[in-house]
N, C-alpha and C positions, 0 to 999 in steps of 0.2 A: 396229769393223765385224764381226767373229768371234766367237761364244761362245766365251769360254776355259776350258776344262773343269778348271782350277785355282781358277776363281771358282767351282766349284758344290759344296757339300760335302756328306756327311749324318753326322751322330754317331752313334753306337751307342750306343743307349738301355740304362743298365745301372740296376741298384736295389740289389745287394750285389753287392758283391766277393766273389772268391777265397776272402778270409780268414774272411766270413759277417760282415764289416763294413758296415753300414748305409748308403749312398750319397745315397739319396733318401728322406729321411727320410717328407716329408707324403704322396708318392706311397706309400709301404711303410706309413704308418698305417690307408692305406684297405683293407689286406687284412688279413680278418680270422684270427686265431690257426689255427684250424680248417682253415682252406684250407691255408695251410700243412704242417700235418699231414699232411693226408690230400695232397697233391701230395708229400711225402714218400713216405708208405707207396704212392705209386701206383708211384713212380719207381725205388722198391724193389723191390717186387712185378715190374714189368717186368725188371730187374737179373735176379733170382735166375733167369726164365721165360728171359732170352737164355742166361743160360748153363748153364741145363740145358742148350735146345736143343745148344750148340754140342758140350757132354760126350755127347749121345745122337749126333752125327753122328761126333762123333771114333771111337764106340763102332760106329758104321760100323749104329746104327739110324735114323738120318735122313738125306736127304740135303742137297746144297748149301744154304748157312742164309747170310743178310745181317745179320750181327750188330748190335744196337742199342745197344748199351754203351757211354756217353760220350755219348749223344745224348738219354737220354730225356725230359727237361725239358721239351723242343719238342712233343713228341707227349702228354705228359700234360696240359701246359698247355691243348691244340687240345681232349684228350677236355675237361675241365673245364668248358671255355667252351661246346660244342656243346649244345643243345637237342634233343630227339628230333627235329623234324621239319626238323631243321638234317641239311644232304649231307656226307659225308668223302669226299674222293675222295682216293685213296690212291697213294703210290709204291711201296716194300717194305722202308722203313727206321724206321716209327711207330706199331711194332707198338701200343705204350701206347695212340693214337686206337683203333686197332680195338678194343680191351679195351674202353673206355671206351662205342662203341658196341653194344657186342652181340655180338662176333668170340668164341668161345667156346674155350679152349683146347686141348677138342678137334678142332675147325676147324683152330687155330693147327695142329698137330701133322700133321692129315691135310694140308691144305696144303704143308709144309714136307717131308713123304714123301708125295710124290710122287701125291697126289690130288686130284683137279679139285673131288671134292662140297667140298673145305674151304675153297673160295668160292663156296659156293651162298650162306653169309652168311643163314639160316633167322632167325635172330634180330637179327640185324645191324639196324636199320632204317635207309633212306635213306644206304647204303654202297656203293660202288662197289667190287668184285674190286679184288683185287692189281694192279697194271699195270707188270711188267718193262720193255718197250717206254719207253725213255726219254720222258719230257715229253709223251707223246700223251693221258696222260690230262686234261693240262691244257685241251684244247680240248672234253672231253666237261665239263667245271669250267663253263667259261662257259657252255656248253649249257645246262646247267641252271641256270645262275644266271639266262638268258635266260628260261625257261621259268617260274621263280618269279616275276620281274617280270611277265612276262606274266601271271600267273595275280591278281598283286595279293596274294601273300604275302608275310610278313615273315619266311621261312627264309634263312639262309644259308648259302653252300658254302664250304669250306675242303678246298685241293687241297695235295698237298703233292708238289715235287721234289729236286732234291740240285742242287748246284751245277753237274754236267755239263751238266746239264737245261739250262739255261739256252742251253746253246751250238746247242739243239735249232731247229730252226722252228715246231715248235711252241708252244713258250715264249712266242715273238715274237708268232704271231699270235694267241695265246689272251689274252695279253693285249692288244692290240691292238682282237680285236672285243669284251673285256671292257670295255675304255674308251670306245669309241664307246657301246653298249649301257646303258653305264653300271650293271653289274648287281652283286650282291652275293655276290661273290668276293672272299674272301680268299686269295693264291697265298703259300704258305710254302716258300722256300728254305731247306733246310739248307744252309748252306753250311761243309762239314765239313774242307773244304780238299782234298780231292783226290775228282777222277770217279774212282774205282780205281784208276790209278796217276797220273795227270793231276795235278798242282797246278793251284791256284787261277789261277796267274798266265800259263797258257797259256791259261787259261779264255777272258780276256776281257782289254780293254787297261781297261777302266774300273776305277777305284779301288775301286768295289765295286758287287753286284747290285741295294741297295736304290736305287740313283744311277740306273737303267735306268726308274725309274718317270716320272720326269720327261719324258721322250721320249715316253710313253704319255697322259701327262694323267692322271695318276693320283696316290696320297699313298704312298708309299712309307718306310718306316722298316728300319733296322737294327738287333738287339737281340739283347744277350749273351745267345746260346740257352741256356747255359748258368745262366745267374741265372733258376730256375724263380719266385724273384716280378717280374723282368720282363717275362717273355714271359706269365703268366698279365696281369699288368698291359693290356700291349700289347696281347692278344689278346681282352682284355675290353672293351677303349676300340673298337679296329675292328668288332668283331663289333655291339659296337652302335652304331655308327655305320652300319653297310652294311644295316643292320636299317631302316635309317630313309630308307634310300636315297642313302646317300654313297657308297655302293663303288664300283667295287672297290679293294681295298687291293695291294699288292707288300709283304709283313715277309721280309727276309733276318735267318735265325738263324743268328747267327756258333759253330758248335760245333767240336767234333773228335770225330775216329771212333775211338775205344779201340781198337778190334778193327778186324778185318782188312776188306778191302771186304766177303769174303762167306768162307766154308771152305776155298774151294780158291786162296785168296790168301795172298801172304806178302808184307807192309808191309815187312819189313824190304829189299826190293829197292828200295824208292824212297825212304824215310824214315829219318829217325836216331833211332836212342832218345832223344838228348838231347832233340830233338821232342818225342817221346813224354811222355818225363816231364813235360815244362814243363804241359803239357797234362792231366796227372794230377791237377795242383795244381789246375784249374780243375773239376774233375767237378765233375758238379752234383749228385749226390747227396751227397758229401761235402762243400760248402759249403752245404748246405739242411742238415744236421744237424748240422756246425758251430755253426752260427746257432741250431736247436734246442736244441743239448745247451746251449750259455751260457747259454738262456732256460730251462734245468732240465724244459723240457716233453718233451725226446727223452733218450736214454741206447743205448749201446753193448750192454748188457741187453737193453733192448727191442726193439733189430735183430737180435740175433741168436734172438730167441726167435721173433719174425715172419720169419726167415726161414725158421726148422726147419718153422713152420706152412706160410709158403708151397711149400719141398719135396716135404710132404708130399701139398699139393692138386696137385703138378703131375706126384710120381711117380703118385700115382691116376687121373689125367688123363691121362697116355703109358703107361699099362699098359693101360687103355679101348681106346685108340688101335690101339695092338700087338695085342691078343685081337680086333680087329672086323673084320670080312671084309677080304679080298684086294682090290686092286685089280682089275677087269676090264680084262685088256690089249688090249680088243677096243672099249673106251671110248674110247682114244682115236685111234683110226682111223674108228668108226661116228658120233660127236656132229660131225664135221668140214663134210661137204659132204651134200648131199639123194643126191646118188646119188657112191660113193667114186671118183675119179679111178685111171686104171690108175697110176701110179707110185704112189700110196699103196697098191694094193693088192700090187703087189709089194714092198715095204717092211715090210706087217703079212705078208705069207709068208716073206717072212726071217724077223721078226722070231721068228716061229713056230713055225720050224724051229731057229732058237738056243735056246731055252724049249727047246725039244724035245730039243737034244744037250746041254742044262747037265741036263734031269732035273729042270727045274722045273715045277708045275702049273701050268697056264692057267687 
C-alpha cells in the first residue's frame, strides 16, 4: 500500500578508484588520453590559484576566500563539457567552471578583494555572477533553461549548489518548475558533506540527494565527484542528452572540502582529522596522476615544473590587481537604489567619518 523508501536506491557511478585502479573499464576506454591530461593540468592549475588565494588573505591582502581544494574535479569536469553558448550559473565553490568560461584571474582577485567590477564577467560568455545567497541562483537556472526551449536552442545551463543548498526552497521549486517545463538544466550538487558546520546527515532524512530526483520526474544520478573521468563521463552523457531535449538532469557529486568552509572558519570545531585524512586518500588530483604517472604519461617532474609556471602567472596577475585603482567606497552605496534611502545614507556618513579617523583616502 506504502512506498518503502528502502525499495528505492541509486549507486554512485564511479570509473577509478582511490588507488587510480580502473573500475569501468569500456566506460573509461571511451575517454581519450588527452582529456585526461589536460583535466589533470586543469585541476592543477585550479590547486595552485586556491591556495595562493588563501596565502594572499592569510598575508591579510585578500579578503574572505571559499576555498576549492579537494573539490576541483566537479567544476573542471562542468568547464570541459560546456560549449560557449552553453550558461554556467554558479555558486562560489567552482572556481575551475569560471576559468573554463572566460572568469579572468584578475576578475578572480578583484572579486575575492573586495570588488564588485570582478563580476562584470567582460569575457565570461553566458555566466551568471557569483551567487552567495544560498540555492537562489538555482531558480534564475531554470529560467533560462526556459528561455532556451522557448527560443528552440540547443544550449544548456549547468547550475551549481553544495549540499546546504538543497535544504533551501529554492532547490525544491527550481527543480520542480524545471520538471514540469521540462527544460535543459543540469543541477550539480556538491555534496561535500557539510553546509559549514552542518553534516550531511542533518541535511536531509533521505539516503542521499541524487534519490530527490525521483519525486521531481526527473533522471538523477550519483557520482564519485572525485574520479574526474566519472564525472567528465557523466557530464558528457547528460549534457547531451538535455541537448536533445531530455532534461533536466539532478547529478549529486559526492566530494569533500580539504579546506575550511571559507578563511574565517576552523573545521577542526566540527570534524576529526582522522576525517580529514581518510578523505586525503581520495583527492582527486592525486588519484588522476596516480593513474597518469603508471601510464608514464604524468611524472612528479612535470608537476612541479607546471606549478612554478603557474606561480608565476598568478603572482603577475595579483600584482595587476594590487597596483590598479582603489576601490570607490561611494560604489557601493550609489549602484543600490535609483534614489539612496535615508538609513543607507546614514551608514555611507559613518562609514566616511571612520575612513576619515583611520587616515585613510576615499
Amino acid at each position: 500500500m506504502f512506498i518503502k523508501k528502502d525499495e528505492i536506491s541509486v549507486p554512485k557511478f564511479q570509473i577509478m578508484d582511490e588507488k587510480g585502479t580502473i573500475l569501468e573499464k569500456e566506460r573509461f576506454a571511451l575517454i581519450e588520453e588527452k582529456v585526461l591530461i589536460e583535466g589533470l593540468k586543469r585541476i592543477l592549475f585550479a590547486r595552485t590559484v586556491d591556495l595562493q588565494i588563501v596565502s594572499y588573505q592569510r598575508q591579510g591582502r585578500m579578503y574572505t576566500y571559499p576555498p576549492n581544494i579537494g573539490q576541483e574535479a566537479i567544476a573542471v569536469a562542468a568547464g570541459m563539457v560546456l560549449e560557449k553558448e552553453d550558461w554556467l550559473v554558479p555558486a562560489y565553490r567552482e572556481m575551475a567552471a569560471w576559468l573554463a568560461k572566460g572568469v579572468t584571474l584578475f576578475e578572480l582577485f578583484q572579486y575575492w578583494g573586495g570588488h564588485d567590477q570582478g563580476m562584470a564577467l567582460k569575457q565570461a560568455h553566458n555566466m551568471l555572477p557569483v551567487s552567495i545567497p544560498i540555492a537562489s541562483q538555482l531558480l534564475h537556472a531554470t529560467g533560462i533553461g526556459y528561455a532556451i526551449k522557448l527560443k528552440k536552442q540547443k544550449n544548456v545551463v549547468i547550475a551549481f549548489c553544495g549540499d546546504g543548498g538543497t535544504s533551501e526552497g529554492d532547490f525544491h521549486e527550481a527543480l520542480n518548475f524545471a520538471s514540469v517545463w521540462k527544460v535543459p538544466v543540469i543541477f550539480i550538487v556538491q555534496n561535500n558533506g557539510y553546509a559549514i558546520s552542518c553534516p550531511f546527515t542533518r541535511q536531509t532524512g533521505a539516503q542521499n540527494v541524487a534519490l530527490k530526483s525521483v519525486a521531481y520526474g526527473i533522471t538523477g544520478l550519483q557520482v564519485d565527484g572525485n574520479d574526474f573521468s566519472a564525472m567528465y563521463t557523466s557530464l558528457k552523457e547528460v549534457v547531451g542528452r538535455a541537448r536533445k531535449g531530455e532534461g533536466p538532469f539532478l547529478l549529486e557529486a559526492v566530494t569533500y572540502r580539504l579546506g575550511a568552509h571559507t578563511t574565517s572558519d576552523d573545521p577542526s570545531k566540527y570534524r576529526s582529522i582522522e576525517e580529514e585524512k581518510q578523505w586525503q586518500e581520495k583527492d582527486p588530483l592525486k588519484r588522476l596522476s596516480m593513474y597518469l604517472t603508471k601510464k608514464k604519461k604524468w611524472s612528479a617532474q612535470q608537476e612541479e615544473k607546471l606549478v612554478q609556471q603557474y606561480k608565476k602567472k598568478i603572482e603577475k596577475d595579483f600584482k595587476e590587481f594590487e597596483s590598479s585603482k582603489s576601490y570607490d567606497v561611494h560604489d557601493c552605496f550609489n549602484h543600490l537604489y535609483s534614489e539612496i534611502p535615508e538609513d543607507l545614507k546614514a551608514q555611507q556618513t559613518h562609514y566616511e567619518q571612520f575612513l576619515q579617523a583611520k587616515g585613510v583616502q576615499k
